[in-house]
C-alpha positions as CSV (number, residue, x, y, z in Angstrom):
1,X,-14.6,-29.3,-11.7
2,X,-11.3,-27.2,-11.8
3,X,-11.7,-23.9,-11.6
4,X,-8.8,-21.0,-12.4
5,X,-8.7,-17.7,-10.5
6,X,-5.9,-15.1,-12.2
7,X,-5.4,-12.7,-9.2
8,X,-3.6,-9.1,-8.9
9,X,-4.1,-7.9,-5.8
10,X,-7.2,-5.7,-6.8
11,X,-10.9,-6.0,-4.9
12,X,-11.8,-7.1,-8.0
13,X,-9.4,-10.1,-7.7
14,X,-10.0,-10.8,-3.7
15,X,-14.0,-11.0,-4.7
16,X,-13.5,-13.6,-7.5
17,X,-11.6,-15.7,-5.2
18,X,-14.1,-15.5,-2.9
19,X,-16.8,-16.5,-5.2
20,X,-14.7,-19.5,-6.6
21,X,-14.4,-20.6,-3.2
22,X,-18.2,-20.4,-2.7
23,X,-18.4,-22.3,-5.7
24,X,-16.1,-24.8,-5.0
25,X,-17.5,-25.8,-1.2
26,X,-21.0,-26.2,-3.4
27,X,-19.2,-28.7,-5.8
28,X,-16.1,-30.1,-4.8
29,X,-14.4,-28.3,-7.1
30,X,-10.3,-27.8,-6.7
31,X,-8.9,-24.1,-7.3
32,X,-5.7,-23.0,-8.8
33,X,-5.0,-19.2,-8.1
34,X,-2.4,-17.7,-10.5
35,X,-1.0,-14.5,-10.6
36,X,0.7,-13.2,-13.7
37,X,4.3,-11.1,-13.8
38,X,4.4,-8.7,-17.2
39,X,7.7,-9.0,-18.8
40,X,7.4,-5.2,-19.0
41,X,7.6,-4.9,-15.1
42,X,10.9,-6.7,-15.4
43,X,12.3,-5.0,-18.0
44,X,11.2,-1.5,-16.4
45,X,12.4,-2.4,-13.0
46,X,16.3,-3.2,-14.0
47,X,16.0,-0.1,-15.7
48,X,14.8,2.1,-13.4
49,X,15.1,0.3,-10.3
50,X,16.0,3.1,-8.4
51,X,13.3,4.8,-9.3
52,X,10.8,2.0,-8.5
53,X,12.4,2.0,-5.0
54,X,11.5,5.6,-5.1
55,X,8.0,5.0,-6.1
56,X,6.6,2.2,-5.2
57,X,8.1,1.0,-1.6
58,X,5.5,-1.0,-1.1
59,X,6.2,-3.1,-4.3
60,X,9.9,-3.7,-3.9
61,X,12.4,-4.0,-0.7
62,X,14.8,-0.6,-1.1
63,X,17.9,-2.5,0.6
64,X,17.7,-5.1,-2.8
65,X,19.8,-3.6,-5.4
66,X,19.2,-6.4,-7.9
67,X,22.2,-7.4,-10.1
68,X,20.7,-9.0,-13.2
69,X,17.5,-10.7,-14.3
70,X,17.0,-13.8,-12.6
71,X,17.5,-11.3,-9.2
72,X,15.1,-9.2,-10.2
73,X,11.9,-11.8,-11.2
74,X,12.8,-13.7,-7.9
75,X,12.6,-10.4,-6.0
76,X,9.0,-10.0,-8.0
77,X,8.0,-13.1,-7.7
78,X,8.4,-12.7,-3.8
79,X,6.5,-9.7,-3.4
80,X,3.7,-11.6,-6.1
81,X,3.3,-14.6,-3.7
82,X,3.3,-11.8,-0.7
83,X,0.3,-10.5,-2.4
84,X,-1.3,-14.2,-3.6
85,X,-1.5,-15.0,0.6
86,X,-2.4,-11.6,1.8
87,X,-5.4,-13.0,-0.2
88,X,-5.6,-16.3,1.4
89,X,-5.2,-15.0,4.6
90,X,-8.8,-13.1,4.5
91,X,-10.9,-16.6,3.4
92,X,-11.0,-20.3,4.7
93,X,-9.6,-22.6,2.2
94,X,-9.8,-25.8,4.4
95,X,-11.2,-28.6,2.9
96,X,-10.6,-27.0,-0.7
97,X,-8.0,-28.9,-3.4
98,X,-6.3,-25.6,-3.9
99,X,-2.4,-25.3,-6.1
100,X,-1.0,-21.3,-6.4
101,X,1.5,-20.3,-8.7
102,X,3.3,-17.2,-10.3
103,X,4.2,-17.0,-13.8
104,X,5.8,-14.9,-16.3
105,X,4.1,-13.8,-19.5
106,X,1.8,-11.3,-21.5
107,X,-1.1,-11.8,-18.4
108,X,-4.2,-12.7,-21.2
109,X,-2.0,-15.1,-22.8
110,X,-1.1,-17.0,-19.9
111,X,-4.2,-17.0,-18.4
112,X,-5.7,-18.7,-21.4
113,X,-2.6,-21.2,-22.0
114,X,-3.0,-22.5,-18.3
115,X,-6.7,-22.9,-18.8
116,X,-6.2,-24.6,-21.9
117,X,-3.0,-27.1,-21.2
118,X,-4.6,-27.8,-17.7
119,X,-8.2,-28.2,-19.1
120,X,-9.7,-26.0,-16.5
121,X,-13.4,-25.9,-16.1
122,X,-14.2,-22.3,-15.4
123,X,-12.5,-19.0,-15.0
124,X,-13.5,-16.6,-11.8
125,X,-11.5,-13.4,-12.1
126,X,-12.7,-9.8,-11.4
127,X,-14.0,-7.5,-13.7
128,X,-10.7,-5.4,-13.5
129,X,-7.3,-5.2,-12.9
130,X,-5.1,-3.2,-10.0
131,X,-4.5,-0.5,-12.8
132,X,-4.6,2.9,-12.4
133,X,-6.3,3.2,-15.2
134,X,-10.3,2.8,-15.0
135,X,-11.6,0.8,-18.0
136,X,-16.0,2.2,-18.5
137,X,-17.0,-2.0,-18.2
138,X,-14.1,-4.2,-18.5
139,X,-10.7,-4.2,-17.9
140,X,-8.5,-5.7,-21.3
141,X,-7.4,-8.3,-19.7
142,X,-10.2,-9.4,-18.5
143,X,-12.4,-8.8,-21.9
144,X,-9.5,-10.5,-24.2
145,X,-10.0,-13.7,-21.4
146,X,-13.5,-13.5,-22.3
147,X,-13.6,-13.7,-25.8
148,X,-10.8,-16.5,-26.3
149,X,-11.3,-18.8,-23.3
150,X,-11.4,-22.4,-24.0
151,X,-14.0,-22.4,-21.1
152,X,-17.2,-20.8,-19.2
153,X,-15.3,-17.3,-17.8
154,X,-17.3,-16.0,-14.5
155,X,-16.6,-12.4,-14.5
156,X,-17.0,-10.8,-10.9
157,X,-17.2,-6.9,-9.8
158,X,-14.9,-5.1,-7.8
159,X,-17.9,-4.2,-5.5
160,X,-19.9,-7.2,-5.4
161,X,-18.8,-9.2,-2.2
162,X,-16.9,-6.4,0.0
């Protein structure tokens, strides 16, 4: 079985990967952790990127003045994969077929295109997002996943496994 887990950083995100590593010590099943970059983010980061500096330290280096787009996603996708093994580093992988990757895209859309052109088995992903907004059940992301996945979509709270 293969088995997709979309990660942003969020509890939410850190306790599906936990529970698709369960899962996948029970079955033999290989993992594939993704982590999705808005195009938004991009686009508001060259314009603002002072700002962001400003902001969001923890996000983005504030000695990397980036000079046009491809600088800017590969500072991003730095800081993603940062976040991607700050995950790893708190569960035991060993033994587990397991690929990571960050891509670019509306974060629903690619989710569902990598389940669907790599005929994934399941989705694990949390029940919502790092946003500062609070969704009442599910985060849009999430929900939109759920009613247009090509496959069985295992939805896990932020609380459940902390």
């Amino acid at each position: 079985m293969k088995i997709l887990i979309p990660v942003d950083g969020s509890n939410a995100s850190i306790n599906a990967t936990k529970k698709a590593i369960e899962i996948a010590r029970k079955d033999g099943s290989s993992l594939k952790m993704i982590s999705v970059i808005k195009i938004d983010v991009l686009k508001d980061y060259k314009r603002n990127s002072k700002m962001w500096q400003l902001a969001d330290g923890s996000l983005l280096d504030v000695n990397i003045v980036p000079i046009n787009d491809n600088d800017v996603l590969k500072i991003i996708r730095e800081k993603t994969y940062e976040i991607i093994d700050s995950i790893l580093s708190t569960v035991d992988i060993r033994g587990i077929q397991f690929e990571k990757d960050v891509l670019v895209g509306d974060p629903h859309e690619v989710i569902l295109e990598t389940a669907k052109n790599e005929n994934f088995d399941l989705i694990v992903m949390g029940n919502r997002g790092s946003s500062k907004l609070k969704r009442f059940f599910v985060g849009s992301v999430t929900q939109k996943v759920i009613s247009e996945a090509p496959c069985p979509v295992l939805v896990i709270n932020a609380e459940e496994l902390l």
